[in-house]
Residue frames as a rotation matrix with the C-alpha (Angstrom) as fourth column:
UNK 1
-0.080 0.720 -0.689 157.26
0.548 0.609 0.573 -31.18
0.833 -0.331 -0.443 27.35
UNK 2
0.096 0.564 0.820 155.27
-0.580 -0.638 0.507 -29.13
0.809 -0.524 0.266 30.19
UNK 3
-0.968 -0.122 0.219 155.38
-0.250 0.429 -0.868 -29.93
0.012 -0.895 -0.445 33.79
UNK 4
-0.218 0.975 -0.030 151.52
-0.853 -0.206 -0.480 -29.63
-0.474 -0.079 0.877 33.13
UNK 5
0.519 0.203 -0.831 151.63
-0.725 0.619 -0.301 -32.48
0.453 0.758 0.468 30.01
UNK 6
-0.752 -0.426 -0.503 154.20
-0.064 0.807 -0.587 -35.15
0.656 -0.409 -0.634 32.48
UNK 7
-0.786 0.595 0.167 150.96
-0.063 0.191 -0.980 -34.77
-0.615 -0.780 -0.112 35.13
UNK 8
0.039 0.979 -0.201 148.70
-0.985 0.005 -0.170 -35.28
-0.165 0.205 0.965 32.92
UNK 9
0.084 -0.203 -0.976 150.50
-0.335 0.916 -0.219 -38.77
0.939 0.345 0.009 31.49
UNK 10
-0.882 -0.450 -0.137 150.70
-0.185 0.600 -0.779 -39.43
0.433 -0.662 -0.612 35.21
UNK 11
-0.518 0.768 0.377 147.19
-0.674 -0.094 -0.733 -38.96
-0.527 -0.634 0.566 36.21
UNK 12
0.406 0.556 -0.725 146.40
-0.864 0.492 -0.107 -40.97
0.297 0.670 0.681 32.66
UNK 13
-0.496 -0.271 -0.825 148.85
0.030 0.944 -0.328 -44.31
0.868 -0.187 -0.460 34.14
UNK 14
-0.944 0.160 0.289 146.86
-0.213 0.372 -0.903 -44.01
-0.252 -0.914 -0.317 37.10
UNK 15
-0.029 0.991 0.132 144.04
-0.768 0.062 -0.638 -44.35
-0.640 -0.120 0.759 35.90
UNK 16
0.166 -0.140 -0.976 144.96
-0.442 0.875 -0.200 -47.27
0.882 0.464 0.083 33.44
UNK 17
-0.527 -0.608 -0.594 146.22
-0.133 0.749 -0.649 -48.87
0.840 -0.262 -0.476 36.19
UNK 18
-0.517 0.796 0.314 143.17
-0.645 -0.122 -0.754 -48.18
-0.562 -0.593 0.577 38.67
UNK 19
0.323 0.824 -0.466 141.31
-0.946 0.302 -0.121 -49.66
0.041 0.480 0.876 35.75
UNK 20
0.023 -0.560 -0.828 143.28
-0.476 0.723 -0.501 -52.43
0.879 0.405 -0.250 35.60
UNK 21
-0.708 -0.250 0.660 143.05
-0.489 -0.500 -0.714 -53.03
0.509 -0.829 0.232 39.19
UNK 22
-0.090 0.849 0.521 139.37
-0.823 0.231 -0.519 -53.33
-0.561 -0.475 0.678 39.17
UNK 23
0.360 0.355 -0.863 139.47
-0.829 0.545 -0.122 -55.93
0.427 0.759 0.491 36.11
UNK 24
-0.536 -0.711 -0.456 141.86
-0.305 0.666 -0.680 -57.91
0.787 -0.225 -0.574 37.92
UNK 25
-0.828 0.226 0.513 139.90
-0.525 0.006 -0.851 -57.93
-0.196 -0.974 0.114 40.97
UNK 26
-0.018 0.999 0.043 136.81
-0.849 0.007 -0.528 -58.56
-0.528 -0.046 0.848 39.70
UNK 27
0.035 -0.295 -0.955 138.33
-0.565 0.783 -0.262 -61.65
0.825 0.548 -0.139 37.45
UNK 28
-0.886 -0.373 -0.276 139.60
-0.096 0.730 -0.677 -63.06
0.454 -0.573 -0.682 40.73
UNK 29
-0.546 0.358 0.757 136.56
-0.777 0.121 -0.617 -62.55
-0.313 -0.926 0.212 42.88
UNK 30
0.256 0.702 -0.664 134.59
-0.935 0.353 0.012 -64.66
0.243 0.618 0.747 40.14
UNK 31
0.077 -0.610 -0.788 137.22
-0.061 0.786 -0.615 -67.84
0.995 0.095 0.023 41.33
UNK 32
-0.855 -0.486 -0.180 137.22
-0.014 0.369 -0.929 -66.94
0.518 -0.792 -0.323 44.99
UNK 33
-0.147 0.940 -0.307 134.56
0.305 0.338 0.890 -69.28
0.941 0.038 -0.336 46.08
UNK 34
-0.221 -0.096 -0.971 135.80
0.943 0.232 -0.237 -68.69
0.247 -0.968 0.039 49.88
UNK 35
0.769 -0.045 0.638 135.57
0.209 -0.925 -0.316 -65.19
0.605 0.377 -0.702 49.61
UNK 36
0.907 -0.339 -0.251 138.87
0.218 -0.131 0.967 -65.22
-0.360 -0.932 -0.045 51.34
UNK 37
0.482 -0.698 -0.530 141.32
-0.862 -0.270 -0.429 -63.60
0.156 0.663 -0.732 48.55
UNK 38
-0.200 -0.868 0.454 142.36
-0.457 0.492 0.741 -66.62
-0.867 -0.059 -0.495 47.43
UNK 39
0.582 0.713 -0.390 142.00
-0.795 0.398 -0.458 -69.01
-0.171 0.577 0.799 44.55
UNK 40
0.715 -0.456 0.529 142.85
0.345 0.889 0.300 -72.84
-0.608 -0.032 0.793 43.38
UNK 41
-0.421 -0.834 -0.357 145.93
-0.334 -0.224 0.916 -72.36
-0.843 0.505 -0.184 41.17
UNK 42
-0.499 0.046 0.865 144.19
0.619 0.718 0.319 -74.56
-0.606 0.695 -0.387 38.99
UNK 43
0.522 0.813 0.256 142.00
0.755 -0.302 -0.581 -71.25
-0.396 0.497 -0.772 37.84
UNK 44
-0.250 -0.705 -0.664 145.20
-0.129 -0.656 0.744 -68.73
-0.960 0.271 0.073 37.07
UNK 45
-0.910 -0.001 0.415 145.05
0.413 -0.110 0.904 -69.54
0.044 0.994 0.100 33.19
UNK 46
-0.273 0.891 0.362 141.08
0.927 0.143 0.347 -68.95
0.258 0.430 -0.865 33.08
UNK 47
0.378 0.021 -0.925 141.43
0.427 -0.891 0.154 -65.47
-0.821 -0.453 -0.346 35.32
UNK 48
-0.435 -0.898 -0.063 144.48
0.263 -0.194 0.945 -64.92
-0.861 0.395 0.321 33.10
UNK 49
-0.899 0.252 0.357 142.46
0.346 -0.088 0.934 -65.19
0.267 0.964 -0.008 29.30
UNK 50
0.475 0.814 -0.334 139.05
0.874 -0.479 0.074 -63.55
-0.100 -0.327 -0.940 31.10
UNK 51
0.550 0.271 -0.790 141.12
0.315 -0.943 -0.104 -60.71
-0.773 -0.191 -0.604 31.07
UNK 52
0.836 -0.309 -0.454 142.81
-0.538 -0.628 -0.562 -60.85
-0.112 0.714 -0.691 27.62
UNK 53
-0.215 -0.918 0.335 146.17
-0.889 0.326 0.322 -63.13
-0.405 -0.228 -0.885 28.15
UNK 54
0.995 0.089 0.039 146.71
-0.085 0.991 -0.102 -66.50
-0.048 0.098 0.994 26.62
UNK 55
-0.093 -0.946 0.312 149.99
-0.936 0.190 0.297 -67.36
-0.340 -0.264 -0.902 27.93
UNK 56
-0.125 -0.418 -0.900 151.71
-0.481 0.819 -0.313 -70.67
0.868 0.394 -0.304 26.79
UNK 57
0.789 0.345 -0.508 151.03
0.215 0.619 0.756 -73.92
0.575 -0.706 0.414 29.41
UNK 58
0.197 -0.975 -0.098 154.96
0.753 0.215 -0.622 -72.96
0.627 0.048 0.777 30.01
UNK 59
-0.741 -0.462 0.487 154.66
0.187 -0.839 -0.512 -69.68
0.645 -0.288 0.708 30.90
UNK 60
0.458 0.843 0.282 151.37
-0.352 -0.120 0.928 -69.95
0.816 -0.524 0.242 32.78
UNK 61
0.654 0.053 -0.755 153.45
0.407 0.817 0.409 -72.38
0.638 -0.575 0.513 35.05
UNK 62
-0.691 -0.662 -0.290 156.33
0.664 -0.423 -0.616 -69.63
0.285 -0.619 0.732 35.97
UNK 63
-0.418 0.368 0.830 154.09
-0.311 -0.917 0.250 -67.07
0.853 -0.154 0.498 36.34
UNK 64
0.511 0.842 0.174 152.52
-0.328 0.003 0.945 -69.30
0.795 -0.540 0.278 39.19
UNK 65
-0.036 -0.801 -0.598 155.93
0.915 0.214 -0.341 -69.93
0.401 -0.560 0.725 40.66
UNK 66
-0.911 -0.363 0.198 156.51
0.173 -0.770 -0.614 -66.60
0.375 -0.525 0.764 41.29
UNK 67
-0.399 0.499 0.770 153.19
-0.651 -0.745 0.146 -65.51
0.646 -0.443 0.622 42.58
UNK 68
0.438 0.432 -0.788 152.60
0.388 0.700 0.600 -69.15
0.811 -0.568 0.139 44.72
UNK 69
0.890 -0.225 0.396 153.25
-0.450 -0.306 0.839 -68.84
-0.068 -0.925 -0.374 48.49
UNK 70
-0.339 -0.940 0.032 157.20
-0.901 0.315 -0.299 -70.23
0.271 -0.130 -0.954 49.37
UNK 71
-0.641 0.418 0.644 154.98
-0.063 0.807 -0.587 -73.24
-0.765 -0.417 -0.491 50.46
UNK 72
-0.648 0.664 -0.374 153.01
-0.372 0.152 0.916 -74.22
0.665 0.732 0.148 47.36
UNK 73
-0.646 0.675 0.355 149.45
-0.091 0.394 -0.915 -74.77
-0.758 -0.623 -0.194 49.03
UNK 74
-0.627 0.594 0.504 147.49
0.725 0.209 0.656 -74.92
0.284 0.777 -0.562 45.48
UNK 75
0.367 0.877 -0.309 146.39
0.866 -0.444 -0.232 -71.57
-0.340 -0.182 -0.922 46.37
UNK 76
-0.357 -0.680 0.641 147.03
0.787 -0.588 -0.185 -68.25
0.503 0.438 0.745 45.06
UNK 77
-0.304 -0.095 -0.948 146.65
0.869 -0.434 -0.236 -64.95
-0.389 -0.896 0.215 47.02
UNK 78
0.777 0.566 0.278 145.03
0.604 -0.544 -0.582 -61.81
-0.178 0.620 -0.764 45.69
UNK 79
0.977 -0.211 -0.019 147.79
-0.199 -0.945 0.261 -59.62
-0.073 -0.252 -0.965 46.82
UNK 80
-0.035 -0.781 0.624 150.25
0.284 0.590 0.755 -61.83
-0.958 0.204 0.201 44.97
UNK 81
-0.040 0.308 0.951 148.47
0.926 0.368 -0.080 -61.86
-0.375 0.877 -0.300 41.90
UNK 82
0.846 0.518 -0.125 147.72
0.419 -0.791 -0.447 -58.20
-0.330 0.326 -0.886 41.33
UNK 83
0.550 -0.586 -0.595 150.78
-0.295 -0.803 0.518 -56.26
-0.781 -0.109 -0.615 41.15
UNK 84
-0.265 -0.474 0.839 151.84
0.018 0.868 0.496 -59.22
-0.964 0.147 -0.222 39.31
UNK 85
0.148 0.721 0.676 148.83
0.917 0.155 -0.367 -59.52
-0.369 0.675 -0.639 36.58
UNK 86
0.914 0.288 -0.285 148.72
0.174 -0.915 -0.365 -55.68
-0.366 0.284 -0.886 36.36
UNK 87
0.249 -0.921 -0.300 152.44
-0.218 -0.355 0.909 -55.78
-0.943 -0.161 -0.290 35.01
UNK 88
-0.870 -0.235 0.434 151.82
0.350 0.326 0.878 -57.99
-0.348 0.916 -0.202 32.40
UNK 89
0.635 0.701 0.323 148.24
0.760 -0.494 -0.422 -56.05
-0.137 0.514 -0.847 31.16
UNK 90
0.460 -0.156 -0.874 150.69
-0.221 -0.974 0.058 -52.65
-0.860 0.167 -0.482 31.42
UNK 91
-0.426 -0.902 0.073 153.06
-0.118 0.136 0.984 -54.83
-0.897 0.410 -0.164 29.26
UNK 92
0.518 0.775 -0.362 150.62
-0.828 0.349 -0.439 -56.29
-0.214 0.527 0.823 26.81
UNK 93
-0.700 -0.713 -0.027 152.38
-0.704 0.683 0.196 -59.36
-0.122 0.156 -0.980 27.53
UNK 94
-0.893 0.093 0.440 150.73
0.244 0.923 0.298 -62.71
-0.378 0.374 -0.847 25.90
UNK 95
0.043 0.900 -0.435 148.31
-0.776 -0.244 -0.582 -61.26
-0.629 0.362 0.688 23.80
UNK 96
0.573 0.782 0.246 146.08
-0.215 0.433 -0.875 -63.12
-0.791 0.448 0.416 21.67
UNK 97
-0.621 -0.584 0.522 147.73
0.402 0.334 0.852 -64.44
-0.672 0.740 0.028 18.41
UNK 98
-0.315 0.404 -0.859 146.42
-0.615 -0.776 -0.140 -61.89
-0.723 0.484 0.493 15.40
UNK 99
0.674 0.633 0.382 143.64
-0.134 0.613 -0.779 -63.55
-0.727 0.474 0.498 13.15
UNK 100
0.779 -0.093 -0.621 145.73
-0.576 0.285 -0.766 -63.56
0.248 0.954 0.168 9.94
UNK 101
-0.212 -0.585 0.783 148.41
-0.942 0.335 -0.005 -65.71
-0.260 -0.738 -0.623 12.19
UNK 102
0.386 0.585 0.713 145.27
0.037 0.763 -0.646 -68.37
-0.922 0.275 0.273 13.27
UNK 103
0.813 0.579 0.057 144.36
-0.294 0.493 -0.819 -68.62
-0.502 0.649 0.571 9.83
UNK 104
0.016 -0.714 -0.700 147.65
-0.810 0.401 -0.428 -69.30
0.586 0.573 -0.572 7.91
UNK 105
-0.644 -0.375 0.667 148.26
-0.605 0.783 -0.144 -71.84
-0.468 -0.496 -0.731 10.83
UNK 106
-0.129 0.951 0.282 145.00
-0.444 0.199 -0.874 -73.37
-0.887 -0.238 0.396 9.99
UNK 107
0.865 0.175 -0.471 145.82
-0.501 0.238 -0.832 -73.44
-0.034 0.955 0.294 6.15
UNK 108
-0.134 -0.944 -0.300 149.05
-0.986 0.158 -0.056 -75.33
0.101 0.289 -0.952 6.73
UNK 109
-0.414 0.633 0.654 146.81
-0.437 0.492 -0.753 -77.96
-0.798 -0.598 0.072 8.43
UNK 110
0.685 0.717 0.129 144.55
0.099 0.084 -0.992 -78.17
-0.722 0.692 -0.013 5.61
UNK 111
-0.340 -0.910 -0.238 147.24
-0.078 -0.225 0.971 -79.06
-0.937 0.348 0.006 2.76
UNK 112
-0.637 0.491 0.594 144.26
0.749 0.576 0.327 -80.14
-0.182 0.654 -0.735 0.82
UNK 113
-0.970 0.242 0.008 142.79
-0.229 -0.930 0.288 -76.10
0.077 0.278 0.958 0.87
UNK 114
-0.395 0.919 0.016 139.12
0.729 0.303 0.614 -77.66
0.559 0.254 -0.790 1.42
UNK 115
-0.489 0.202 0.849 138.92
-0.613 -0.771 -0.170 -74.54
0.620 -0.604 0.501 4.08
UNK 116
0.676 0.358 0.645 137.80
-0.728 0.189 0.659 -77.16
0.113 -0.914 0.388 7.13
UNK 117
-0.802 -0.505 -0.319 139.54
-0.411 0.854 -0.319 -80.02
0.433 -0.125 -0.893 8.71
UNK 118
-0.254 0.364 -0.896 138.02
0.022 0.928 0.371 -83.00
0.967 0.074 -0.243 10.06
UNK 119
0.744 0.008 0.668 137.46
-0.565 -0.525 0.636 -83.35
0.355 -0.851 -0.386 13.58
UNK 120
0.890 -0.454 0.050 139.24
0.438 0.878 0.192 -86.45
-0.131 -0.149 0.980 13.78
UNK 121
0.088 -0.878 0.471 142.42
0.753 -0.252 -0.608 -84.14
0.653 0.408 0.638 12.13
UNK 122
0.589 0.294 0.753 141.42
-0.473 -0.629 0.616 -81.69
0.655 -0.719 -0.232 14.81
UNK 123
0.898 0.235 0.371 142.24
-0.436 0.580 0.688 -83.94
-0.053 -0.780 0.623 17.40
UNK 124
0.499 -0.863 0.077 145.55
0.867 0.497 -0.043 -85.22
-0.001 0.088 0.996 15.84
UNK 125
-0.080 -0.975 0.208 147.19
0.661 -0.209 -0.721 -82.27
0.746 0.080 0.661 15.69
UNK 126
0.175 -0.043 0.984 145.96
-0.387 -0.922 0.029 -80.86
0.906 -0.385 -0.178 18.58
UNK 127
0.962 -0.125 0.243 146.87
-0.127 0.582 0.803 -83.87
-0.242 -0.803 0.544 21.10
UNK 128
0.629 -0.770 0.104 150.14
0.634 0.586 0.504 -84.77
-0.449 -0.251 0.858 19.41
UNK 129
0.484 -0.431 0.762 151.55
0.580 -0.495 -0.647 -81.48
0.656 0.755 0.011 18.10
UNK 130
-0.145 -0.132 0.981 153.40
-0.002 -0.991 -0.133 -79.34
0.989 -0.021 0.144 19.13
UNK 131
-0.839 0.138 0.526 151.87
-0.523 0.062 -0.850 -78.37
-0.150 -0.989 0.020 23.12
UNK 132
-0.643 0.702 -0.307 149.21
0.352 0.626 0.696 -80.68
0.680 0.339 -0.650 22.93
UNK 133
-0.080 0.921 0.381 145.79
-0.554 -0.359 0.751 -80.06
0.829 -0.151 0.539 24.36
UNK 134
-0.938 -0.324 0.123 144.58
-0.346 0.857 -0.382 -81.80
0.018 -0.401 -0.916 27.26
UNK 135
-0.566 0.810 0.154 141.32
0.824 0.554 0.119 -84.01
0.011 0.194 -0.981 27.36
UNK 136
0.134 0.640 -0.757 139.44
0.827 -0.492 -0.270 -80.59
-0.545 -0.590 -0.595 29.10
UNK 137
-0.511 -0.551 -0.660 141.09
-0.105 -0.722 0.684 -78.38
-0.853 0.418 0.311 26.24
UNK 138
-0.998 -0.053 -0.033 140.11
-0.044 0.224 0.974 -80.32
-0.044 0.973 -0.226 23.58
UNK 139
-0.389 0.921 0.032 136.45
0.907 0.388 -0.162 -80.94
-0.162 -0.034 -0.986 24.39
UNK 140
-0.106 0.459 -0.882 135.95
0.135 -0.872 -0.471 -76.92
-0.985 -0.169 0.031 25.13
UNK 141
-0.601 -0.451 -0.660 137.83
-0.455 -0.486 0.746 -76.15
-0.657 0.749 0.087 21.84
UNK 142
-0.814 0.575 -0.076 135.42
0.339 0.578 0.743 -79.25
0.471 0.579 -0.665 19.67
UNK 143
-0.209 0.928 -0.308 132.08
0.825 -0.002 -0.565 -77.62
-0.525 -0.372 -0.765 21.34
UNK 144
-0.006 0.175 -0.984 132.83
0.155 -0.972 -0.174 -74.46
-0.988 -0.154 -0.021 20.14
UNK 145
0.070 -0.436 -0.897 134.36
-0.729 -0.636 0.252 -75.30
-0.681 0.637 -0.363 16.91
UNK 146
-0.949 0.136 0.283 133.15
0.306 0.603 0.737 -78.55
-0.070 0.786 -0.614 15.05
UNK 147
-0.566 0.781 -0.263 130.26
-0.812 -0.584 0.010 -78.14
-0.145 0.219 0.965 13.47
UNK 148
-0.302 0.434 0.849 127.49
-0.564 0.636 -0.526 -80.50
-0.768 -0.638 0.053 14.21
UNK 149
0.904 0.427 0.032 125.79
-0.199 0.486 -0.851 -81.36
-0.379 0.763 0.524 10.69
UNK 150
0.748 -0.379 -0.545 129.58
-0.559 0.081 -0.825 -81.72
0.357 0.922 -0.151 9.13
UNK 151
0.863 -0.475 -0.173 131.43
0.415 0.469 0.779 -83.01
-0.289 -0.744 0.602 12.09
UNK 152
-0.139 -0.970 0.197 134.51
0.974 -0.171 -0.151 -80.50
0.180 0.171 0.969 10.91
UNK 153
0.185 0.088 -0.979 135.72
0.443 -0.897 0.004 -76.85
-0.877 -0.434 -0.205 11.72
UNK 154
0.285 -0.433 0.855 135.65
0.759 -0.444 -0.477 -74.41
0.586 0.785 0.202 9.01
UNK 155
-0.077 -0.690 -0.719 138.44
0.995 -0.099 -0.012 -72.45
-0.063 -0.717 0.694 10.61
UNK 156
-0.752 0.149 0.642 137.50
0.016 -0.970 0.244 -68.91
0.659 0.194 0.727 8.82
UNK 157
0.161 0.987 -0.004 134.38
0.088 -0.010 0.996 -69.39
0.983 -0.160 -0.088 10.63
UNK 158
0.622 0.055 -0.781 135.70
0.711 0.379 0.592 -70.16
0.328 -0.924 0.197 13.74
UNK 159
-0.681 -0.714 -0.164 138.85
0.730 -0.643 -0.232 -67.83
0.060 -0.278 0.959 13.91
UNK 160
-0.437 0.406 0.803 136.15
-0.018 -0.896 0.443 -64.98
0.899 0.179 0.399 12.61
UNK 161
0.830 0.551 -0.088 134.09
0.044 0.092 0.995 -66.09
0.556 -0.829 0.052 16.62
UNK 162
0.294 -0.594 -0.749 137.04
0.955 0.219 0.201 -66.33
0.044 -0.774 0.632 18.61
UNK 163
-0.817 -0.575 0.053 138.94
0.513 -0.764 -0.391 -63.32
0.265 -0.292 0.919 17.57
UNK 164
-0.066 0.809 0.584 134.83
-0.105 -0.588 0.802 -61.43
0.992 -0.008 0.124 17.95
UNK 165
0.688 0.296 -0.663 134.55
0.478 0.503 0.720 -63.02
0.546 -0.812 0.204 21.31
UNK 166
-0.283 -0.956 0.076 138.00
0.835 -0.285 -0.471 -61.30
0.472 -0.070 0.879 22.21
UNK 167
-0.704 -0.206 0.679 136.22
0.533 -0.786 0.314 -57.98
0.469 0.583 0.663 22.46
């Protein structure tokens, strides 16, 4: 390896991380109504998957320990959040769960193989499995993903929009 080929891989992580920088920024400014680098804690997760991340309710909640002020004020700080965020995009920490994942989950669900569930079965196992949904989860997730004339999700259908949406 060239001194010439270790400056190039260094001029390429800066620039990943310049890029990475502006996504982050521009995620937060969308949340900071004040325009005073801050936001509500309550919008971390939605910054967080805007830019690719779907952390667990679990981990969404340390990750806002460590970047809250030593005084929780239900705010977060830009200049918390960045160095922070931009650690776990270098990592590819909480990525997306890979479509053929979804769908096996989906077909354990469905023990009857009809390739949809119900919404009503929707709704049970997504309130009392497992991490359950809350009320503001579940509604997004049933707008997007029951279908109106059958009132059920056909889940190939749906996994095939989410993971497209991704992109």
């Amino acid at each position: 390896v060239t001194d010439e080929t270790l400056s190039l891989g260094k001029k390429k992580d800066k620039e990943i991380v310049a890029d990475y920088h502006k996504k982050i920024k521009e995620a937060f400014e969308v949340f900071d109504h004040d325009s005073n680098n801050t936001v509500d804690v309550r919008e971390i997760g939605t910054i967080m998957r805007s830019l690719g991340c779907c952390p667990s309710e679990g981990e969404l909640h340390d990750l806002i320990a460590e970047v809250e002020d030593e005084e929780p004020t239900g705010y977060i700080r830009y200049e918390k959040f960045l160095p922070v965020m931009t650690e776990i995009l270098l990592e590819r920490r909480f990525r997306p769960v890979p479509e053929d994942v979804l769908l096996r989950a989906f077909e354990v669900l469905d023990s009857a193989k009809r390739g949809f569930l119900t919404k009503e079965e929707l709704i049970k196992y997504m309130t009392e499995e497992g991490e359950p949904f809350s009320q503001e989860e579940m509604e997004e997730m049933l707008s997007a993903a029951i279908d109106p004339d059958t009132n059920a999700i056909h889940y190939r259908d749906y996994i095939t929009m989410m993971v497209t949406d991704e992109s």
